[in-house]
Every structure is written in structure tokens, then in C-alpha cells.
C-alpha positions, 0 to 999 in steps of 0.5 A, a space after each residue: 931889363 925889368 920886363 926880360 924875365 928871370 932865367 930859372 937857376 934849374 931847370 926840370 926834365 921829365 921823362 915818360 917810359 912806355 906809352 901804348 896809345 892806341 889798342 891791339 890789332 883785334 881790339 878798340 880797348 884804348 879806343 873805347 877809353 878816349 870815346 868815353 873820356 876824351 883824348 886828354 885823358 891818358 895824361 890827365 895824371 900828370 899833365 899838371 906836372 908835365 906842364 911845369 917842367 922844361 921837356 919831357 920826353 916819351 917812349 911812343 910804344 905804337 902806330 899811329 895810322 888811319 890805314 887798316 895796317 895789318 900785322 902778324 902779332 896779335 900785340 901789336 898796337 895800333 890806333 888812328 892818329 892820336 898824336 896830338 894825346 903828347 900834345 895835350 899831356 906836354 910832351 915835347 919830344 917822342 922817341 921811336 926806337 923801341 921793340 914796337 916801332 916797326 910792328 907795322 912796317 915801314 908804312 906805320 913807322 911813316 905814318 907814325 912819323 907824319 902824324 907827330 909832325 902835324 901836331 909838332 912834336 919832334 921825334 928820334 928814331 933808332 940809330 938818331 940824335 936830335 938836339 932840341 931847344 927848349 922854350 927857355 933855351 936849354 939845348 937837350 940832346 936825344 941819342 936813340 939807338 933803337 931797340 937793336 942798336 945798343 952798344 957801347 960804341 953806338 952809344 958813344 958815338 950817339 953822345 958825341 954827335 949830341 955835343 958836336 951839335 951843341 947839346 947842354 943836357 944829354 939823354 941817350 933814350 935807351 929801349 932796354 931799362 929793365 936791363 941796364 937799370 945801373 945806368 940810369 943812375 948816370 945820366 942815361 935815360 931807360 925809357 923802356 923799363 920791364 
């Protein structure tokens, strides 16, 4: 059919390592920076590249929540909801399974959860796979085994679901990049790169 438009030959994923949207616990110095420039400006880099591929997949480094959570680090990060920042930069998928997830407790992890999902964007948590299907099709598998949960054989098991589900493009999202650097050369995502 004429109208049916082509199907792209490749297809471009990106993926986004740490995003702290949002301040310290003591502090307003994220806060102040989207007063000032608004909340499109963390992405504004990049969002004409993000916006071009077929999914790009960020590691959520924060809370997001409107409560005063209050927390026993001084670095730890928390903010009012300001999911709808992934919106604006074209992320389509966050992941939570990193050393900041539960800084907040089981509140601000909720919190964190319900504020992606009134803006629409999916998330994976630790020990979870997910299978999202893009605009134009593609079948990308999230394998999210958390900030504790890395082993081979979480890892593999993770992978498996992913294809049991269907996935076309696997991305186990791992938190510990700096240290398995080697592997990002095959085929796995280190979103958490130190």
C-alpha cells in the first residue's frame, strides 16, 4: 500500500545512565535550576536526539514525591513529581533498580512509581522484566535486576523471561557499569556507570 509508511531497515536505541532529577534532602539546587529554566531543560542537550530514535531507556536516580520524606543521608535525592521531565526529553522507559530506589523507603519508591505512571512512562523495578513495544513495533525486553540482585543466574533468568515474552531487543539495565564495563560490549546495558 502507497499510504503504509516504510518500516525503517535499523532502528536506534538509546540509553540515558544516571538521572538525579531532583535536589538533595537539604537543598533546592535542582529545584532552583527548573525555576529558572523550566522543567524542559534537563534534557534540552539531547532531546533532538532522543526524539529521533525508537526508545531510549533511563536510569531514575531519585524520588519522586510531593510528601516531605525524610531520610537518614544527606545524599539522597528527592524532589516534587517531576516525571513528566522523561516525558519532555523522549524517554520511553525508566528503570528503578539502582543504589537510590529506596532511599525513601517503600513510600517514595511508590510515590516514584504512581508519578511515571500519570505521565505514561513505563518503569522496571529490581528483580523485574518488562517487554515494551515501540511506536514502530520492536519488542524491547528490560531485564532489571537492581542494585542487589546481580548474578549470573538472575541474569539469565531475567534474559529468559524477556524471550519467553517475546522480546526482539534485550536490555538487561544493570546498576553497577563501572564494574562490568566488559559487558556492555555484549549486548548489556550498564546504566550506572561510576
Amino acid at each position: 500500500n502507497a499510504d503504509k509508511p516504510k518500516e525503517p531497515d535499523t532502528f536506534v536505541i538509546s540509553m540515558v545512565g544516571d538521572c538525579t532529577l531532583a535536589s538533595i534532602q537539604t537543598g533546592r539546587d535542582f529545584d532552583s535550576y527548573i525555576d529558572k529554566n523550566g522543567t524542559s531543560w534537563p534534557f534540552s542537550g539531547v532531546v533532538d536526539y532522543l526524539d529521533q530514535d525508537e526508545f531510549t531507556l533511563a536510569n531514575l536516580e531519585c524520588t519522586f514525591s510531593d510528601e516531605k520524606l525524610k531520610s537518614s543521608s544527606l545524599f539522597y535525592f528527592r524532589g516534587p513529581s517531576y516525571a513528566d521531565i522523561l516525558v519532555q526529553g523522549s524517554v520511553e522507559c525508566a528503570t528503578l533498580g539502582n543504589n537510590h530506589t529506596d532511599d525513601f523507603g517503600a513510600k517514595g519508591v511508590a510515590d516514584t512509581k504512581a508519578a511515571l505512571d500519570a505521565v505514561g512512562v513505563p518503569w522496571a523495578a529490581a528483580g523485574e522484566s518488562k517487554v515494551i513495544t515501540t511506536e514502530h513495533g520492536l519488542k524491547i525486553g528490560i531485564y532489571c535486576p537492581g542494585w542487589t540482585g546481580l548474578s549470573k543466574s538472575n541474569i539469565t533468568t531475567g534474559i529468559q523471561k524477556l524471550k519467553e515474552a517475546g522480546a526482539d531487543n534485550l536490555r538487561p539495565a544493570l546498576g553497577h557499569g563501572g564494574q562490568l564495563q566488559g559487558d556492555c560490549k555484549s549486548g548489556i546495558l550498564c546504566a550506572h556507570s561510576h
